[in-house]
N, CA, C and O of each residue as an XYZ file, in Angstrom:
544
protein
N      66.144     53.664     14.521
C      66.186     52.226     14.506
C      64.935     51.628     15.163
O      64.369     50.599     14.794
N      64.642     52.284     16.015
C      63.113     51.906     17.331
C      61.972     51.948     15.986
O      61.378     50.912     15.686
N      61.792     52.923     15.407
C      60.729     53.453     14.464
C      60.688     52.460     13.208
O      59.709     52.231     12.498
N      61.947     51.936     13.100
C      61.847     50.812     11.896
C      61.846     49.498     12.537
O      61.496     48.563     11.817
N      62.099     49.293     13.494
C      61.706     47.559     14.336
C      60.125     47.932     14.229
O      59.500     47.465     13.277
N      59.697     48.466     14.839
C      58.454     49.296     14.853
C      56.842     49.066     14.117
O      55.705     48.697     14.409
N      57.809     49.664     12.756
C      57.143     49.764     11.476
C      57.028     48.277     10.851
O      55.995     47.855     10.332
N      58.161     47.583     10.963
C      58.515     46.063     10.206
C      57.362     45.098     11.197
O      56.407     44.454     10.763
N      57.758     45.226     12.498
C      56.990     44.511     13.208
C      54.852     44.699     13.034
O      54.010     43.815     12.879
N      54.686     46.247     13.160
C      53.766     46.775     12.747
C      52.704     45.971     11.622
O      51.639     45.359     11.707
N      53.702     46.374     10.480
C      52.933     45.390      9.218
C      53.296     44.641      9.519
O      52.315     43.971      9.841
N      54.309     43.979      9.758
C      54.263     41.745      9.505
C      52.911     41.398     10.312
O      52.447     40.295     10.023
N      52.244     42.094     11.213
C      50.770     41.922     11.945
C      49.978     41.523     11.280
O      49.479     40.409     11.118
N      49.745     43.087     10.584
C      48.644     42.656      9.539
C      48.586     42.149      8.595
O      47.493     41.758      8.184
N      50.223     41.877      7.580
C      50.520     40.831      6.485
C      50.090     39.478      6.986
O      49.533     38.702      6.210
N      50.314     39.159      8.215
C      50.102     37.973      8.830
C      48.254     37.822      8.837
O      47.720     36.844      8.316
N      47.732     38.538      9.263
C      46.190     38.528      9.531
C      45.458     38.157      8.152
O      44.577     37.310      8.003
N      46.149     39.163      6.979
C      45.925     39.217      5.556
C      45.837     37.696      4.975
O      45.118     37.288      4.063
N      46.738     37.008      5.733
C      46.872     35.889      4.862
C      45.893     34.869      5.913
O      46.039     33.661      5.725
N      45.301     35.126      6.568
C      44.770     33.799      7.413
C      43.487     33.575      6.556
O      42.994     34.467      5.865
N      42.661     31.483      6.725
C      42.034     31.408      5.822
C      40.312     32.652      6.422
O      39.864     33.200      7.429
N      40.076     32.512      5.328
C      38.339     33.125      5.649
C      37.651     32.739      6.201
O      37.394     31.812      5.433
N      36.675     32.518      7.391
C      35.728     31.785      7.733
C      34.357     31.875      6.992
O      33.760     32.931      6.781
N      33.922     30.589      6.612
C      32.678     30.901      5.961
C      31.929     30.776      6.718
O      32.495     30.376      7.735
N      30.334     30.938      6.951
C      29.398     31.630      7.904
C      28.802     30.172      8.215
O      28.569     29.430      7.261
N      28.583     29.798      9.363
C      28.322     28.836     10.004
C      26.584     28.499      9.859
O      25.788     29.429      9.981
N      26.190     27.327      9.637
C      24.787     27.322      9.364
C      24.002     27.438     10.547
O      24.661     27.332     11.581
N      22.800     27.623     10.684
C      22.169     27.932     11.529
C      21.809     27.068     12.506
O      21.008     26.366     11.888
N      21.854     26.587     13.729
C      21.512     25.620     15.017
C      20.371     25.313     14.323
O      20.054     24.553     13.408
N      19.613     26.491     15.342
C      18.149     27.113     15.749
C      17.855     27.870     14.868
O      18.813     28.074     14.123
N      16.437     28.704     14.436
C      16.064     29.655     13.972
C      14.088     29.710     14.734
O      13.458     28.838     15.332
N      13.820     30.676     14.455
C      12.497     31.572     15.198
C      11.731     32.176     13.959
O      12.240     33.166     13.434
N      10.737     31.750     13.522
C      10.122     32.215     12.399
C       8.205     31.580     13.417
O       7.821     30.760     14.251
N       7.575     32.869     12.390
C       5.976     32.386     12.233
C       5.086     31.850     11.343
O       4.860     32.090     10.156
N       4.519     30.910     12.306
C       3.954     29.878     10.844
C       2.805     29.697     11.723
O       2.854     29.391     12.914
N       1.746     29.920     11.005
C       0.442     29.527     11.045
C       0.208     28.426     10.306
O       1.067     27.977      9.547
N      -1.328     27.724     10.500
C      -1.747     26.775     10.120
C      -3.709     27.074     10.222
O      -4.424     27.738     10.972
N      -3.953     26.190      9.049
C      -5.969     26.675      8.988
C      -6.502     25.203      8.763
O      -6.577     24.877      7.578
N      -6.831     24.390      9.566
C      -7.010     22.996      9.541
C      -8.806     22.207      9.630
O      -9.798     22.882      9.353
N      -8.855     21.404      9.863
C     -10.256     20.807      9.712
C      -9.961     19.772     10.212
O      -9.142     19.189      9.502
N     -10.342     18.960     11.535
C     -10.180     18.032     12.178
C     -12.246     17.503     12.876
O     -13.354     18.040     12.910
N     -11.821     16.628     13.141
C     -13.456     15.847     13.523
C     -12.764     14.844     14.331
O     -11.545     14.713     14.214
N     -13.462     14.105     15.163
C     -13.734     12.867     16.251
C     -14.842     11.889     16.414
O     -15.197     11.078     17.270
N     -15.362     12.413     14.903
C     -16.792     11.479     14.650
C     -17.951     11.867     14.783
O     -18.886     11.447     14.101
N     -18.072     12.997     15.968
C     -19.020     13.356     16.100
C     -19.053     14.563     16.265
O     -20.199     15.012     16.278
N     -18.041     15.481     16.433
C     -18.325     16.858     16.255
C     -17.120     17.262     15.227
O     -16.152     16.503     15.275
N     -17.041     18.348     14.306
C     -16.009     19.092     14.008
C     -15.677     20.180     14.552
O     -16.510     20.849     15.164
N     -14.161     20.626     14.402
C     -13.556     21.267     14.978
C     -13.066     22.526     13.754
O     -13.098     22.077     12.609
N     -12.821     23.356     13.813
C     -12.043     24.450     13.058
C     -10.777     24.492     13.591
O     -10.979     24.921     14.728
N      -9.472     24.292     13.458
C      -8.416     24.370     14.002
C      -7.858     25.654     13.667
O      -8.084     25.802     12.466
N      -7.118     26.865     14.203
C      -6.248     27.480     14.106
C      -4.421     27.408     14.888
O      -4.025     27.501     16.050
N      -3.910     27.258     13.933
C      -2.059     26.826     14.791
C      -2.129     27.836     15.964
O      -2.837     28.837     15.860
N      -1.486     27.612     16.952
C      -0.894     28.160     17.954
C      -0.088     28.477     17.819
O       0.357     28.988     16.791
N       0.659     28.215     19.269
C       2.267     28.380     19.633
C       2.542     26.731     19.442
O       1.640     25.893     19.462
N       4.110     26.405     19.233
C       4.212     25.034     18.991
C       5.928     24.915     18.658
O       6.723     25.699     18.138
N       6.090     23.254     19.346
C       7.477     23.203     18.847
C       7.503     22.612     17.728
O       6.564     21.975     17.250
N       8.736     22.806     17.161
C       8.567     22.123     15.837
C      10.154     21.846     15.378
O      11.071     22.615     15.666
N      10.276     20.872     14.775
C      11.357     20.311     14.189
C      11.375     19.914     12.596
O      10.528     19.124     12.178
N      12.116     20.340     11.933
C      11.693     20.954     10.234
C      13.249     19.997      9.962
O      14.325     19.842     10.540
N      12.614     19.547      8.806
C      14.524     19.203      7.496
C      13.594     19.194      6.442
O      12.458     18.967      6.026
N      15.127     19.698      6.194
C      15.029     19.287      4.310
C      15.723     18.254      3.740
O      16.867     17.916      4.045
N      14.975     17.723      2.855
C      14.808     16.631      2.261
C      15.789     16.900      1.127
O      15.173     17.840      0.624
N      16.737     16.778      0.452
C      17.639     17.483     -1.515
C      17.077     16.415     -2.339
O      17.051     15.199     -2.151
N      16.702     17.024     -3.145
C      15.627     16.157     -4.478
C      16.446     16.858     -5.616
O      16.785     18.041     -5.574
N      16.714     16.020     -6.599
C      17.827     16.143     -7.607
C      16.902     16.987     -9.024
O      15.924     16.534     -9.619
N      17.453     18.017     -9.209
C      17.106     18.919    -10.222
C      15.846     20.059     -9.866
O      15.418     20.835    -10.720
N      15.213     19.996     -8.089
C      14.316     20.591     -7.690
C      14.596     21.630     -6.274
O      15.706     22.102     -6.028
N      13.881     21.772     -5.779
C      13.720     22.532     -4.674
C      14.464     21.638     -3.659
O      15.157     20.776     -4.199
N      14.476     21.649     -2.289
C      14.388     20.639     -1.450
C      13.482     20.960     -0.986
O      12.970     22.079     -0.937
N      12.906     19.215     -0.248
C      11.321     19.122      0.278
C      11.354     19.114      2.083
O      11.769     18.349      2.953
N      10.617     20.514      2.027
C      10.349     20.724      3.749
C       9.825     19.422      3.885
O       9.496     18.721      2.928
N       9.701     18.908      5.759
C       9.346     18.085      6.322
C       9.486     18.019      7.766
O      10.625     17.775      8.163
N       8.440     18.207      8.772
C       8.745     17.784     10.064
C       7.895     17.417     10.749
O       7.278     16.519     10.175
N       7.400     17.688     11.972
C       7.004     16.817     13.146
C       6.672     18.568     13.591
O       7.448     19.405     13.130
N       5.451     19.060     14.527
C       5.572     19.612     15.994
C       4.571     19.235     16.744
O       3.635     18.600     16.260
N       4.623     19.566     18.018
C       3.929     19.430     19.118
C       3.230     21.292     19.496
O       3.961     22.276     19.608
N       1.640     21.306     19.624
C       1.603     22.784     19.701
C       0.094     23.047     20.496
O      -0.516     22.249     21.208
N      -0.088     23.722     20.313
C      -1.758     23.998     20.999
C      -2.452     24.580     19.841
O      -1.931     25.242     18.943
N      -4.003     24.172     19.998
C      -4.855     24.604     18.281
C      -5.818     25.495     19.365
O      -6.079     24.924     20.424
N      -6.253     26.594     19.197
C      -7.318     27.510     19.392
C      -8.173     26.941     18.191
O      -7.700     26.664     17.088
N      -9.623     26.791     18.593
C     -10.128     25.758     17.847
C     -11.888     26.560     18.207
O     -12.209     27.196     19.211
N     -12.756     26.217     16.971
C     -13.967     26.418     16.953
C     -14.588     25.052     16.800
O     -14.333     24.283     15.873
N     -15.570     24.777     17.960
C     -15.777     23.231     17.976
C     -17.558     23.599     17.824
O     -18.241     24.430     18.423
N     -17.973     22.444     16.605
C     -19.091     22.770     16.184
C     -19.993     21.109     16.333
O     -19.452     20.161     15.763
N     -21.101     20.892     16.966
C     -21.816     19.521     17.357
C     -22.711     19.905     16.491
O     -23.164     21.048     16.566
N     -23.030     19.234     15.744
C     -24.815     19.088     14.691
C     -25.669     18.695     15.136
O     -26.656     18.548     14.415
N     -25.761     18.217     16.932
C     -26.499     17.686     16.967
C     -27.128     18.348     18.228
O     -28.173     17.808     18.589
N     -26.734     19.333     18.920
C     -27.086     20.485     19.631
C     -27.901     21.319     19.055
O     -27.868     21.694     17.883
N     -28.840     21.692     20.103
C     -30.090     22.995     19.760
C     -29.007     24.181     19.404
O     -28.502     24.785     18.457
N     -29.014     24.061     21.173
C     -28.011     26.032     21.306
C     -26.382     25.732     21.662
O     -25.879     24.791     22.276
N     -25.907     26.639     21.175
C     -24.368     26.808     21.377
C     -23.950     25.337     20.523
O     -23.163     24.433     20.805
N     -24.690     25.517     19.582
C     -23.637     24.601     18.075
C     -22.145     24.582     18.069
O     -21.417     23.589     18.074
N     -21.780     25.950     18.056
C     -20.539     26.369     17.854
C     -19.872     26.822     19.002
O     -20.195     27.972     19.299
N     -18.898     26.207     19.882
C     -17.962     26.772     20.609
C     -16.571     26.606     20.746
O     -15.994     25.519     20.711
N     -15.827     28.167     20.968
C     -14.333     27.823     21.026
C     -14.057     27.229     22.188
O     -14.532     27.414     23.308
N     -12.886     26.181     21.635
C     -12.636     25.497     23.134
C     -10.304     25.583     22.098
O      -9.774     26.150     21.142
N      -9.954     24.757     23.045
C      -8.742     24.706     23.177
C      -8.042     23.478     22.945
O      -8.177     22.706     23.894
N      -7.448     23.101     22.151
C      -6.523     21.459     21.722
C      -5.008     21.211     21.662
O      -4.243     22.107     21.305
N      -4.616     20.084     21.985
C      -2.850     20.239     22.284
C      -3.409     19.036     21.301
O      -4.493     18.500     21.069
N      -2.081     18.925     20.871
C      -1.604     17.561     19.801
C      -0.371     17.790     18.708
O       0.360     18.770     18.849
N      -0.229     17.153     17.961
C       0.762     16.955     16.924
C       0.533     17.763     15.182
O      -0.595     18.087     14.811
N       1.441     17.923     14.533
C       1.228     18.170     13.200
C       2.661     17.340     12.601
O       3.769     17.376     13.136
N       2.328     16.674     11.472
C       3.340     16.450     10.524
C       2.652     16.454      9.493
O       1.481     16.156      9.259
N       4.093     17.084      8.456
C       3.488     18.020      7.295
C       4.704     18.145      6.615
O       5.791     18.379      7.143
N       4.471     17.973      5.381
C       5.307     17.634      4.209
C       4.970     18.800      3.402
O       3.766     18.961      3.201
N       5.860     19.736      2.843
C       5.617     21.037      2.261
C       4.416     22.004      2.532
O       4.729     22.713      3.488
N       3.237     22.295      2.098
C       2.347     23.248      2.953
C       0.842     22.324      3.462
O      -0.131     22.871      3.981
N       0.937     20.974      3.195
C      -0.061     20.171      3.630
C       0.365     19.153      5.176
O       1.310     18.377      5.321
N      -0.430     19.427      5.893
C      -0.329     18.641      6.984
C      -1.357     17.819      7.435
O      -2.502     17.996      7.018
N      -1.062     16.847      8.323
C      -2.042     15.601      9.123
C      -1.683     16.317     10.046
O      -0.596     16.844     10.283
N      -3.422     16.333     11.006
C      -3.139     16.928     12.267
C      -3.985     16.146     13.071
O      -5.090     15.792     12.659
N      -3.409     15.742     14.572
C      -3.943     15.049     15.500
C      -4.209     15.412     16.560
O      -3.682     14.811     17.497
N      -5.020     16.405     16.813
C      -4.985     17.537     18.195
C      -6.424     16.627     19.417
O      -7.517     16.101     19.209
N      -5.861     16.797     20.212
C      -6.818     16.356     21.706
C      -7.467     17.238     22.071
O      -6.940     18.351     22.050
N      -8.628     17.131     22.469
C      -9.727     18.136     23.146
C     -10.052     17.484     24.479
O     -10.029     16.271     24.684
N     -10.407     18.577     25.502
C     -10.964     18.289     26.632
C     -12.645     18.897     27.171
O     -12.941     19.805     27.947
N     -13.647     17.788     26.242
C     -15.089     18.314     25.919
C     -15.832     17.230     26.645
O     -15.482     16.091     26.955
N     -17.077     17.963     26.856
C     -18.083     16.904     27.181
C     -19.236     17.134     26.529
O     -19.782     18.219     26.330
N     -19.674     15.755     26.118
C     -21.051     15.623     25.295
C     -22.110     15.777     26.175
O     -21.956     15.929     27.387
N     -23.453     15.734     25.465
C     -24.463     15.981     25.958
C     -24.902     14.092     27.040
O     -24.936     12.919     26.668
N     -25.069     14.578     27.991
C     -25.617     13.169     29.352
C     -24.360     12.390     29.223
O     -24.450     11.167     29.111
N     -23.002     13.062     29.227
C     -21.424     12.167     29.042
C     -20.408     12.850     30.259
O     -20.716     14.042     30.272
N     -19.577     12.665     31.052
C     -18.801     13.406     31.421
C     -17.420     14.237     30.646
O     -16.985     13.702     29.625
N     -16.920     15.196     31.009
C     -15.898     15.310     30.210
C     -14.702     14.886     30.340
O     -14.003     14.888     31.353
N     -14.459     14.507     29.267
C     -13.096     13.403     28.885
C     -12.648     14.067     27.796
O     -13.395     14.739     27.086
N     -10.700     13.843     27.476
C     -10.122     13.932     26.188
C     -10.489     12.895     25.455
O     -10.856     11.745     25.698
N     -10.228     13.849     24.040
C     -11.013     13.027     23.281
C     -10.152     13.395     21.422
O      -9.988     14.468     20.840
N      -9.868     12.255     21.091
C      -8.671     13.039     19.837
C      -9.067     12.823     18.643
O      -9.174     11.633     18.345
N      -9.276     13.446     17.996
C      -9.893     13.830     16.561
C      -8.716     14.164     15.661
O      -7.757     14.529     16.342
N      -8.445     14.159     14.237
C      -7.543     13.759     13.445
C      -8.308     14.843     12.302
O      -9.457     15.279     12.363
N      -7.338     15.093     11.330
C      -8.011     16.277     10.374
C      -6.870     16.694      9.299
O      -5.804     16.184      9.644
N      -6.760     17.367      8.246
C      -6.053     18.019      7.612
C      -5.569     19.625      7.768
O      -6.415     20.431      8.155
N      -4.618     19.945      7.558
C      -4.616     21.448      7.600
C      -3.660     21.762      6.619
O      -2.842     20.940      6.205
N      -3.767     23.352      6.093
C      -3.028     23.924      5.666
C      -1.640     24.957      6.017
O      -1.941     25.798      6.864
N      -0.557     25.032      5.656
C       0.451     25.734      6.494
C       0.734     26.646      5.646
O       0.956     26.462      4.449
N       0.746     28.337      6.594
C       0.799     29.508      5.681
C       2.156     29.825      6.413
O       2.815     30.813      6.091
């Protein structure tokens, strides 16, 4: 009698479990991916070569009817940057370092990164230059 309370009780467990609904998989908060960027920014008087950093970033999608949906966001990041003056003898070209913004609508972005440079008989001051880039 023990062995059949047992057994009955046993399965009604898992008949019971069997029938509960499914959970479907919860969408994602957060996610951690790498994204570079290859940009071209200026301040009037010198250009810059931008390469993306590290950076925060905040991404949506856009649902466009019969298409893809359209990436879109905002980050804040640091540009490792090759900064080039035309109007210098020596050391034309030097890497220096830029914090600023990107917003960017599928793989084209506006980029607004700050530098901390000094010109020739100027002290050094930030100084923010604006540019295009590409997102790989």
């Amino acid at each position: 009698m023990r062995v059949l309370i047992f057994a009955v009780f046993f399965f009604s467990a898992f008949a019971a479990k069997a029938q509960l609904p499914v959970n479907e998989p919860k969408p994602k908060k957060a996610s951690f991916s790498l994204m570079g960027s290859l940009g071209v920014s200026t301040d009037l008087k010198a250009f810059y070569l931008n390469f993306g950093g590290p950076a925060l970033r905040f991404e949506s999608k856009i649902p466009r009817t019969g298409k893809t949906s359209l990436s879109c966001g905002i980050l804040a990041g640091v540009y490792p940057s090759l900064w080039y003056h035309p109007d210098w003898t020596a050391d034309k070209i030097r890497p220096t370092l830029g914090a600023g913004f990107q917003l960017f609508v599928q793989k084209i972005s506006l980029i607004v990164p700050f530098y901390y440079v000094a010109y020739p008989n100027q002290s050094a001051k930030w100084r923010a230059s604006f540019g295009l880039a590409w997102r790989f």
